[in-house]
LONU-114974 format. One record per residue: x, y, z of N, C-alpha, C in turn. Coordinates in pm, whole numbers, plus 50000, padded with zeros to 5 digits. Example, Ala and Ser with C-alpha at 12.3 -4.5 7.8 and 13.67 -1.06 7.14 Angstrom:
<atoms>
513194943150780512304955050780513204967050780 512854977550708513674989450714512905000350787 
</atoms>
This chain:
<atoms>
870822380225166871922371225137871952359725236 871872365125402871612353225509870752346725473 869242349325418868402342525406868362326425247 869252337625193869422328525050870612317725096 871582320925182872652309325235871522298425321 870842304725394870402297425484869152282225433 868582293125263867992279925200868922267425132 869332273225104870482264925052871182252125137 871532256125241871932248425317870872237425414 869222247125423868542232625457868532220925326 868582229325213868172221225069869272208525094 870442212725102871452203925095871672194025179 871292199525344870652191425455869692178925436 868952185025351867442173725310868212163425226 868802168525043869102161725007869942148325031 871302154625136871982143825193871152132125306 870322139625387869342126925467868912120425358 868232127825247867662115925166868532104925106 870302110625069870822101625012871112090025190 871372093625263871912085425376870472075625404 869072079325400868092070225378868132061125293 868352066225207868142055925058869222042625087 870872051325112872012043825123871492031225239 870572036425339870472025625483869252014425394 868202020225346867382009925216868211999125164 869032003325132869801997524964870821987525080 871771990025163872551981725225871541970525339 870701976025385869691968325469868261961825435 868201965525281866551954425249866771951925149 866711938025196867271929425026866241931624935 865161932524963864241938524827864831947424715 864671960124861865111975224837866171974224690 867661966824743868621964424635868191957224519 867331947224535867151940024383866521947124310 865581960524353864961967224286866031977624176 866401980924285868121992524222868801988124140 869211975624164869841967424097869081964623953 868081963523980867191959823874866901969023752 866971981623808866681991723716868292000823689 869531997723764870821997923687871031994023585 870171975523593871171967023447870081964323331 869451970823376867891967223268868561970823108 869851976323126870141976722963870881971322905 871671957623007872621948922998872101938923041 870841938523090870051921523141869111921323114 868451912823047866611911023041866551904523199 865451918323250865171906223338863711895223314 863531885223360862881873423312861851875323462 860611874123389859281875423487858921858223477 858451849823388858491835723403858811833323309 859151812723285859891807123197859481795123224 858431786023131858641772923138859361767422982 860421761423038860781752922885860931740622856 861271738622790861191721622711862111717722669 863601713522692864921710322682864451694722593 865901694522463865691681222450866741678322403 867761683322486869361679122448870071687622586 871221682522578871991685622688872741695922637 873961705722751874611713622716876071711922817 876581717822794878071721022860879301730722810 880601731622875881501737422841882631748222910 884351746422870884531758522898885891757022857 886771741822848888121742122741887661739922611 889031734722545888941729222419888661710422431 887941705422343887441697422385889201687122264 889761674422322890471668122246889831667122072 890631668922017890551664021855890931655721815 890881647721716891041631621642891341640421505 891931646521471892001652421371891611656921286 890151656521269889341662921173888091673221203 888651678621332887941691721389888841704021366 887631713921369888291724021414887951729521532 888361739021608888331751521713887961763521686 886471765521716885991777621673885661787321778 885581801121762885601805521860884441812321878 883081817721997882031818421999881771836521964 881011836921843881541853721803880981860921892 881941875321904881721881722019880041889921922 879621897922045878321903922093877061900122042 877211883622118875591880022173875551886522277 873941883122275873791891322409872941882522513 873911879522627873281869822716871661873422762 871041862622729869661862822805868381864322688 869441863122556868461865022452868001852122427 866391849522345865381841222383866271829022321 866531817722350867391801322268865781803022170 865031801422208864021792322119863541803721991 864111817521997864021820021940864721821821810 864791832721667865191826121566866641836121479 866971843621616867441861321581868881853721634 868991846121741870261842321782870471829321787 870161820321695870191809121666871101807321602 872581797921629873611793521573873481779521501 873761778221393874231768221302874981761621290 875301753321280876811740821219876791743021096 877941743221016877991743520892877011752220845 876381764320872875511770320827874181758020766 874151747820851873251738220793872031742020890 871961738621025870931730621118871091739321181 870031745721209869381749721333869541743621476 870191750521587869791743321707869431750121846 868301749321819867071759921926867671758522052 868041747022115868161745922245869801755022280 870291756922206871631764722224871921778422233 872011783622343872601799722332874371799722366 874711806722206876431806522265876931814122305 875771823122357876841836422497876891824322601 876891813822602876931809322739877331796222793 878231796722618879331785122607880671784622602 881521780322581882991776822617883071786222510 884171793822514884971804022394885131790122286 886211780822316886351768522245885401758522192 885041752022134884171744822082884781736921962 884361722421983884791717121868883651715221762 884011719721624882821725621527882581718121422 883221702721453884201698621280882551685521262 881721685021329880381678121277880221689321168 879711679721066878761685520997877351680320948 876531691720974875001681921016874831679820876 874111667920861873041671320760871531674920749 871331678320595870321685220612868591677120668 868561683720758867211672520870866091672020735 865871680320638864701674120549864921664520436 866171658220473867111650520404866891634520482 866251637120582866731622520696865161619720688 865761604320688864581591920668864611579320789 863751574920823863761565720885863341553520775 864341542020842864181527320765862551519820826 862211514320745861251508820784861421496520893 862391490220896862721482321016862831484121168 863041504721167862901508921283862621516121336 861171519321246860571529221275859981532121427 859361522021447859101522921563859481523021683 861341527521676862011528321763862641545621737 861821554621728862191568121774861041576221865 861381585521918860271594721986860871593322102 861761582522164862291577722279863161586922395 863361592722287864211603822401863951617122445 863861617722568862631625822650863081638922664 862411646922695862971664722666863311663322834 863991673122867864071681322994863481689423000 862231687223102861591704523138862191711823281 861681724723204862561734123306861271744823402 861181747623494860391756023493861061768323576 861281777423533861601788823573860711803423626 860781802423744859871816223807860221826723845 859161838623860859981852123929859211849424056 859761852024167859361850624340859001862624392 858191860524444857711874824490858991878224642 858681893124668859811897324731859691891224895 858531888424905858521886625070858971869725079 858691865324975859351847724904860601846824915 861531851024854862551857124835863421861024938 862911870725022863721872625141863861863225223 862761853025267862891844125301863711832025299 863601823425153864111818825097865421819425134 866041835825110867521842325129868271835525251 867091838825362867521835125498867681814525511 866921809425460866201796225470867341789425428 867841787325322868321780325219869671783225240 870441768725192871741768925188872191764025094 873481764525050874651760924934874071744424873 874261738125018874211719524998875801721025002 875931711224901877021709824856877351712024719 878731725324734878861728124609879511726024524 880081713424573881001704524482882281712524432 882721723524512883991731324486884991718724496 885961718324374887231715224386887041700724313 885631696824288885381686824164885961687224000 887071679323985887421679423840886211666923760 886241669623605886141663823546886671660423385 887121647223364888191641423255887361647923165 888521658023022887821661622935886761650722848 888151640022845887911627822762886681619722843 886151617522916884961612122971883771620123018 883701633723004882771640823072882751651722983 882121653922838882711664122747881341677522792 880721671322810879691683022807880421694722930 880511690122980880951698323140881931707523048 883131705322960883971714022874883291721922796 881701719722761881391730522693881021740222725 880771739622855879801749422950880931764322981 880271775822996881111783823059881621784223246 882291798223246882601794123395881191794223512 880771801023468879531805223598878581787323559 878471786823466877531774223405878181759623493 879581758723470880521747523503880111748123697 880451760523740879711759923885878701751523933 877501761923847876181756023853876441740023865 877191733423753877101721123718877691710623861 878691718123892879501711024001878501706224136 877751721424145876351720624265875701713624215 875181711124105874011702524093874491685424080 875341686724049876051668324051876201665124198 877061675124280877381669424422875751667624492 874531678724470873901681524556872761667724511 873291659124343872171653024318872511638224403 874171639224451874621625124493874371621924623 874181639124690873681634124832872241640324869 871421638524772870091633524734869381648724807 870061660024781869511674124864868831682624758 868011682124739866981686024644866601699824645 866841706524743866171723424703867501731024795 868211742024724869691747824762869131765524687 870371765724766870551783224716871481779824607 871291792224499872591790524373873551793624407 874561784124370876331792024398876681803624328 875811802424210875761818624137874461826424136 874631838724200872971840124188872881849324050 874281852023940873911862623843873921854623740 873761838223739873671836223661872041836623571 871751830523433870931833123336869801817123321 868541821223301867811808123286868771800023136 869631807323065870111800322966871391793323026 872061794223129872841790423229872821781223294 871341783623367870711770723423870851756423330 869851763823172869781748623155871001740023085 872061751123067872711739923001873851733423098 873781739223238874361732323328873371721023366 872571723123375871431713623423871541698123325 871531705723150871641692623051873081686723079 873991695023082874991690823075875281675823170 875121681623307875101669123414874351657823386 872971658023321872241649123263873161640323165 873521647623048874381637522964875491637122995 876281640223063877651633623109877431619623274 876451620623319876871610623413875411603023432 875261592023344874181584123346873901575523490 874961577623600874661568823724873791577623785 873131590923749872431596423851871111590123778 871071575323804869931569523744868461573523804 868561577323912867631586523985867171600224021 867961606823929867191619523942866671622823782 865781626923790864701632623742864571643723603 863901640223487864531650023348863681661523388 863541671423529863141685023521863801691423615 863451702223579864161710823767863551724623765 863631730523833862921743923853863981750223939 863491768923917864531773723987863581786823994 864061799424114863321805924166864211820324126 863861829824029864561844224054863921851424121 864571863624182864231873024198863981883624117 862951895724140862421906724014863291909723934 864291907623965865541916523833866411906923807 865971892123819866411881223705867311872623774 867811875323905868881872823974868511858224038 869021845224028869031832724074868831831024163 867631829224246868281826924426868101811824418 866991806424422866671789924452866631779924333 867081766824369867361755824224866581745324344 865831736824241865221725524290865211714324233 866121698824237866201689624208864521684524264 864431669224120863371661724153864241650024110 863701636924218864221622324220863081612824171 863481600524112861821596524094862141586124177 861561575724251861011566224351862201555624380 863151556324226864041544124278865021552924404 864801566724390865611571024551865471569324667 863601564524703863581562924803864111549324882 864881539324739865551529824880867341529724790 867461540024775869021544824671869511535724723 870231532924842871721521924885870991511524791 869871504324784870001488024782869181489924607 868551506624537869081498624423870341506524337 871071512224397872141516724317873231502424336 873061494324444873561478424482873481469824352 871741473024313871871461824181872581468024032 872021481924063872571490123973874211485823871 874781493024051876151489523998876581475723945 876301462224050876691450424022876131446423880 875191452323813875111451223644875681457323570 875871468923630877111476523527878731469323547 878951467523671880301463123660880591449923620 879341441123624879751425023578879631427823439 879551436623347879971437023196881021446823189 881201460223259882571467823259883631456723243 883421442123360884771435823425884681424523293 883701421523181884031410323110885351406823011 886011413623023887391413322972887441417822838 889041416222767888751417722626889521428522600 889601433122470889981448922419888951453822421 889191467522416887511479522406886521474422328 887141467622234886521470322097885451454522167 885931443922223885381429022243884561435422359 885081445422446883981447322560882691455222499 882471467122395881891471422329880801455922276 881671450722211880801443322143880031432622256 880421429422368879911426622487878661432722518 879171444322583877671453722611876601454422487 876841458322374876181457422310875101447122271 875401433122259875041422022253874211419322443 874611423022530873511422522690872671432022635 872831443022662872041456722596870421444822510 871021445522401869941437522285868851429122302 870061419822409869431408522436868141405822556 868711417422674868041420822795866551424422764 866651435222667865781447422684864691445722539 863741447422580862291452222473862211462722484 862011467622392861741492622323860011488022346 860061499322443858801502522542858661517122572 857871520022500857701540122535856781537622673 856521526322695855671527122851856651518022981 857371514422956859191511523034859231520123160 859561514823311859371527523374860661529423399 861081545723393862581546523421862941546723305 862281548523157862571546223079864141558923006 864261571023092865191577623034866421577623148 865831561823229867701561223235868101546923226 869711545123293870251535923265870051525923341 869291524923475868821512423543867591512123418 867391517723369865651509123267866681494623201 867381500923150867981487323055868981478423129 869791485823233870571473323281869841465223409 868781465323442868001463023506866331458223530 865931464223442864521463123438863681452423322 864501452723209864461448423050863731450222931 863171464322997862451473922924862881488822947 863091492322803863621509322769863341515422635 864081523222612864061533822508865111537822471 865151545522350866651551722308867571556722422 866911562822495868131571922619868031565722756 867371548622773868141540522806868921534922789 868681527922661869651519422605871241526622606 870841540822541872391549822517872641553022623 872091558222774873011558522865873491548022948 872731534322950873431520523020874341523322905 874971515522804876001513022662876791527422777 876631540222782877431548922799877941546722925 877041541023027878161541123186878771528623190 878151515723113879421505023121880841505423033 880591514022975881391517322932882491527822964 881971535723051882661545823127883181538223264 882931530023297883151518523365884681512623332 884471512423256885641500423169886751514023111 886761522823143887281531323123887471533922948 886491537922857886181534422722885441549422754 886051559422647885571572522637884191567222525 882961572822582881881571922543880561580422566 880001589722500879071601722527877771597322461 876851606622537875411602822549875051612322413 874261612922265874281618022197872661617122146 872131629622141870711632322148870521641022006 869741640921928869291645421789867831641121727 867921640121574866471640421562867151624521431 865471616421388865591606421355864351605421336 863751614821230862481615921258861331617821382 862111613921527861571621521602862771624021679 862481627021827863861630421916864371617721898 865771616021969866201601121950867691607521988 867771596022075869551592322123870291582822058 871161585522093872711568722045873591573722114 875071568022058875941567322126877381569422072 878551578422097879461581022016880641576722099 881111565622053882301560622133883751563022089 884871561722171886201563722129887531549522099 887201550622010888161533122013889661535721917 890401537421986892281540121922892391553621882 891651562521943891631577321955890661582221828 889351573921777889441573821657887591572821720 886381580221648885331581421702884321576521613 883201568721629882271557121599880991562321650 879391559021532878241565221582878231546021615 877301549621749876351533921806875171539021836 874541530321762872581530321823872231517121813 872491513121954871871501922018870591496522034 869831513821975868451507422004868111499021847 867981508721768868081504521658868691488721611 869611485921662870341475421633869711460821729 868901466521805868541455621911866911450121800 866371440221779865091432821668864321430221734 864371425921907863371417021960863041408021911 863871401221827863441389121810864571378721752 864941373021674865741361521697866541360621527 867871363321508868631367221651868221381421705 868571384521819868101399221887868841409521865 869661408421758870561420221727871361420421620 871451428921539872601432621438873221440421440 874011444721360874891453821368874801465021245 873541464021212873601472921140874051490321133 874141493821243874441510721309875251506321431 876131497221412877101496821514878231502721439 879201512521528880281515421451880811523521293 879501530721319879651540221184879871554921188 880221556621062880931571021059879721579321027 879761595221037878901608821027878351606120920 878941599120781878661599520637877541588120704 877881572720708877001565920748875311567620775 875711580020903874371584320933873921596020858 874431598320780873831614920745872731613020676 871611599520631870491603020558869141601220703 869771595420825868701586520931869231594521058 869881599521075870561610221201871561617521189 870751628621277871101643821277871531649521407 872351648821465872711657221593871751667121623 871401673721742871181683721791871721690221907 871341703021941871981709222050873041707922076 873461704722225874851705822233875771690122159 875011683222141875831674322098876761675521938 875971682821883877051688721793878321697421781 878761693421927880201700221960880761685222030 880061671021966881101662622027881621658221908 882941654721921884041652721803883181648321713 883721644021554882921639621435883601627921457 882921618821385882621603921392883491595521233 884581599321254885231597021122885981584721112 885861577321210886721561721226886581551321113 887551546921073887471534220996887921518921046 888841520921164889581504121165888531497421247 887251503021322886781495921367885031495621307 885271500721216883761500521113883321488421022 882151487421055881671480520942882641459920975 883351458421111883771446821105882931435221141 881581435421159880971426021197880031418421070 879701427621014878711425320923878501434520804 878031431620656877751441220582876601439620578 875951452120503874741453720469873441437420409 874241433420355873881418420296873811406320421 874841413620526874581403320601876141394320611 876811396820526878041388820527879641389420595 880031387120686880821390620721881871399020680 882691408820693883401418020594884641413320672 884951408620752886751402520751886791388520711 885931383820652886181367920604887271374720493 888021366220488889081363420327888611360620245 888511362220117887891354619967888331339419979 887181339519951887451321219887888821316519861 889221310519886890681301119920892111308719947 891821321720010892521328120051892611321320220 893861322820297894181317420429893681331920511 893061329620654893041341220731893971336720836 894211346420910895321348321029894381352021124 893281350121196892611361921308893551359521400 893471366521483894731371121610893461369021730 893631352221705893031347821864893951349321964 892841348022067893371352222205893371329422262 893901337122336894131320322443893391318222575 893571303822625892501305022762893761312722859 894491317022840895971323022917895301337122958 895011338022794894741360222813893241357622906 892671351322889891101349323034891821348423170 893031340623189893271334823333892471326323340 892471313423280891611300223233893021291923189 892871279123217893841266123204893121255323105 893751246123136893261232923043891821223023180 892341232123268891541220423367889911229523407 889811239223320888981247123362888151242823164 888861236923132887891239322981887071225222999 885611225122986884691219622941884641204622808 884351195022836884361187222735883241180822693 882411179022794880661172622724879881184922710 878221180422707877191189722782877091187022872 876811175722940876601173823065877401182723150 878381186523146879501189423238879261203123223 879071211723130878651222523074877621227823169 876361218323170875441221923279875821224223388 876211214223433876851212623550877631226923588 878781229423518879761239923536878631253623546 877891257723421876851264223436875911269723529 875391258023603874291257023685875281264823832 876741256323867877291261524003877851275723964 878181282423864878351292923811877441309723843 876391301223786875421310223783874651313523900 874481298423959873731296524118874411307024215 875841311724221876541318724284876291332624271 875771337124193875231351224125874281353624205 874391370024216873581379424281872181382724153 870661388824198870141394824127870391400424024 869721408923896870451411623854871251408423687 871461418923617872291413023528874021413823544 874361400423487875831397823524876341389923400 877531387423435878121375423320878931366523363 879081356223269879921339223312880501338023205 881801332023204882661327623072882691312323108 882571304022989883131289723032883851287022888 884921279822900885531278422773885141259522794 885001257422619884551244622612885671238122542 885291226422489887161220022419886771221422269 885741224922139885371224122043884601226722007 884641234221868883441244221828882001233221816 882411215621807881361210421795880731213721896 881141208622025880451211222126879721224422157 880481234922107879891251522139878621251022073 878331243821922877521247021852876241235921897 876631223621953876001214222054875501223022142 876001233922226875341236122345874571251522281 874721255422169874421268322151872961260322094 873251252822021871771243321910870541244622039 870721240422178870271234722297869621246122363 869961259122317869611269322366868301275322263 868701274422127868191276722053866531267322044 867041254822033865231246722082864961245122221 865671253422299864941256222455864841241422537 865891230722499866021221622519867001222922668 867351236622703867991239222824867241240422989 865691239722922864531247623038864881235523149 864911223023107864891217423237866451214123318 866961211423170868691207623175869201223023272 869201233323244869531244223328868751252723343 867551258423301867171269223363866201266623495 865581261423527864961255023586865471252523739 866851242323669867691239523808868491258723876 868761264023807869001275823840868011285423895 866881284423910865891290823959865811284724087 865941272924091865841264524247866931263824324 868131271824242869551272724327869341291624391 869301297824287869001308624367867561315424390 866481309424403865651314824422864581323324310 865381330024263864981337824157863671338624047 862791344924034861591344423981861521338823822 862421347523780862831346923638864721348323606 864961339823498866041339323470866151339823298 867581348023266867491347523105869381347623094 869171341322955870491331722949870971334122805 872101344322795872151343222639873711341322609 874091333022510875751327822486875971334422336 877351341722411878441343822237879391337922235 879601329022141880751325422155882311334422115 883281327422145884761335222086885101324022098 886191320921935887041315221889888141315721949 889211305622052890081307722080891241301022018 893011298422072893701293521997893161277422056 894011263621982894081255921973892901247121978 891611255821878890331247721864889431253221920 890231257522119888971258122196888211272122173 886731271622205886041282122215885291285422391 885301300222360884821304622520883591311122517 882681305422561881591310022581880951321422709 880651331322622880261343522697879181343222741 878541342022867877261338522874876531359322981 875871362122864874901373822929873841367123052 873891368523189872961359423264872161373523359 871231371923336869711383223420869001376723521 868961378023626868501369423725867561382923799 866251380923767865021387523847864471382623975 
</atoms>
């Protein structure tokens, strides 16, 4: 009986050293635990050995995003299962039971979502022959995702810090929608990677380390399409797990305009804000940017910088997801709710979905820009979902930004034919609701009466200007004269009269000069002048 107590009790002896070993393993080697860990949740986590992917839309989320009235609020059905493959075809969510959208997993989006797009069907969509050669433009995000080996890893653990994790960063639903779509752990991610991209710190530990490579990227897209001033960082990123899937390291990439950031985020801004500041209602500043946008820029798939917004407000060569994110930050500028919107158009392809009297509008600037003379129409300015439903199709997350159902500001520039659609019929009277040289902060002693003087005013105007694109208003005394000085532009009869002398006032290599006019009260007209000084 002594002898049978006495086994017993070494047995129990052993077993407990072994558990008090294991316990000193598991609290003291970070390996040790990721392993444990690893084989706890293996039936509630895939863990992920590698991952390279190919993003070509952004993501976000985590309220309800505002409605214009013709959405609904849907809610994300319960038991997905986080970590299941996006690109694959088992958990792939639909709009309208229409469209497919690969890049989306909705375990890992906002409960809320606004659902009220409805796609159409993509073997339904055509490109016009006028612009064809303006899709393919908008560039995927690659991702590359690794598993780290353990002696990597521990390291790393010790090495690496937070950065900055942008705790306590809000962002306006109404100006920053993607960030609302994202969940909570995702919205984190997002906060670190915006603060850590502004003070240019490129390789951090995760603020979450449980979060999911499907986590990553749609915090990753998300920041991409909500804030086009990070004109310098880079459409990839990589990030480092550990064996049992767990986040440790994220790595930003910058491309070259960072290495002198102060002096060109300098020209940067001063082009975005000399059209934010050109005055007007939304709707006249819209039509502002739009018309620089056009006029600046040639569609160049070889453009450098081409997927951001210094390509177009700066350079004068871009692509769709230049063009749409300059249009999107001068506009966010001017405080004009406006989102970066990525889909297909026969190939990838961006535009732009703006907010004008609470009421939402498709813009594709690229499309609308001719390169050639005049440099722009309006053909896809300001149209509704129906509009686009045979030539564009949303994808990814952008099919949770409101639907595009506006009318008071559609279709006012031009019809299809070409003809103005607010002219009055034939001998009917119009009323337009001009503005005055009052609403500019402009007098009678500031309005223009020859050309000569025009130049003149012009030349000291412009000479005062920084690099750069910017703008000049001059109001003249009569549409003769406007159409006198616009004729002058048109046979390049200006090269010596002003462009010329403006190159020898500021220096400048190259200069480009483009005028809209606006009809004001009592005859006079004000000339908007788009001015690019290289």
């Amino acid at each position: 009986m002594k002898n049978t107590l006495w086994r017993i009790s070494i047995v129990l002896l052993l077993l407990l050293t072994a558990l008090i070993v294991l316990l000193g393993l598991y609290l003291g080697s970070p390996s040790f635990k990721d392993k444990v860990d690893g084989l706890l949740n293996k039936d509630s986590e895939q863990p992920v050995s590698s991952e390279t992917g190919v993003l070509s839309d952004p993501a976000a989320g985590s309220q309800s995003f505002p409605q214009n009235g013709s959405g609904i609020i849907a809610t994300v059905p319960d038991g997905q299962t986080p970590g299941t493959d996006p690109y694959g075809s088992s958990n792939m969510p639909s709009i309208n039971g229409n469209f497919p959208t690969p890049n989306i997993d909705p375990a890992y989006l906002s409960n809320e979502l606004n659902t009220g797009y409805d796609a159409p069907d993509p073997s339904a969509i055509s490109v016009p022959a006028e612009v064809a050669g303006r899709t393919g433009g908008e560039g995927d995000l690659s991702a590359d995702v690794s598993t780290l080996d353990d002696a990597t890893a521990d390291r790393l653990e010790k090495e690496l810090s937070e950065g900055n994790t942008g705790e306590g960063l809000e962002f306006d639903p109404m100006m920053y929608p993607y960030y609302q779509m994202i969940d909570d752990a995702s919205k984190a991610l997002y906060r670190q990677i915006f603060a850590n991209a502004q003070d240019l710190f490129d390789d951090f530990k995760a603020v979450r380390s449980d979060v999911t490579p499907g986590q990553l990227r749609n915090a990753f897209t998300a920041v991409f399409n909500d804030h086009p001033e990070l004109f310098y960082l880079d459409t990839k990123y990589s990030a480092g797990l550990r064996n049992n899937g767990t986040c440790l390291e994220i790595k930003l990439y910058f491309n070259n305009l960072a290495d002198n950031l102060n002096a060109n985020k300098s020209v940067f801004e001063d082009a975005a804000q000399s059209l934010a500041g050109s005055g007007g209602s939304p709707y006249d500043l819209e039509k502002t940017v739009h018309a620089a946008l056009s006029d600046r820029n040639v569609y160049s798939l070889s453009a450098p910088y081409n997927q951001s917004a210094y390509s177009a407000l700066n350079n004068g060569s871009t692509v769709c997801a230049g063009y749409s994110r300059a249009f999107q930050y001068v506009c966010q500028l001017a405080g004009i709710p406006c989102y970066y919107c990525s889909g297909y158009a026969g190939e990838n392809h961006a535009w732009n979905i703006i907010c004008l009297d609470g009421d939402f509008y498709n813009v594709d600037v690229t499309w609308d820009d001719t390169d050639s003379t005049p440099s722009y129409n309006y053909d896809w300015f300001n149209k509704t979902d129906d509009d686009y439903g045979t030539t564009h199709v949303r994808r990814d997350l952008s099919v949770y930004l409101p639907p595009c159902n506006g009318t008071r500001y559609r279709d006012l520039e031009s019809d299809p034919e070409g003809t103005p659609d607010n002219l009055a019929p034939v001998g009917e009277q119009q009323s337009p609701d001009l503005r005055s040289l009052a609403d500019y902060g402009l007098s009678e002693e500031d309005v223009i009466r020859d050309i000569q003087a025009y130049y003149d005013k012009a030349l000291d105007m412009i000479g005062q200007l920084g690099m750069g694109m910017n703008s000049v208003d001059i109001p003249v005394d009569n549409e003769a004269l406007s159409d006198q000085i616009r004729n002058a532009f048109d046979t390049n009869t200006v090269e010596n009269s002003l462009l010329q002398p403006i190159l020898n006032a500021t220096g400048a290599r190259q200069v480009d000069v483009s005028v809209t006019p606006e009809d004001l009260t009592d005859g006079r007209v004000l000339l908007h002048h788009s001015v690019t000084l290289r």
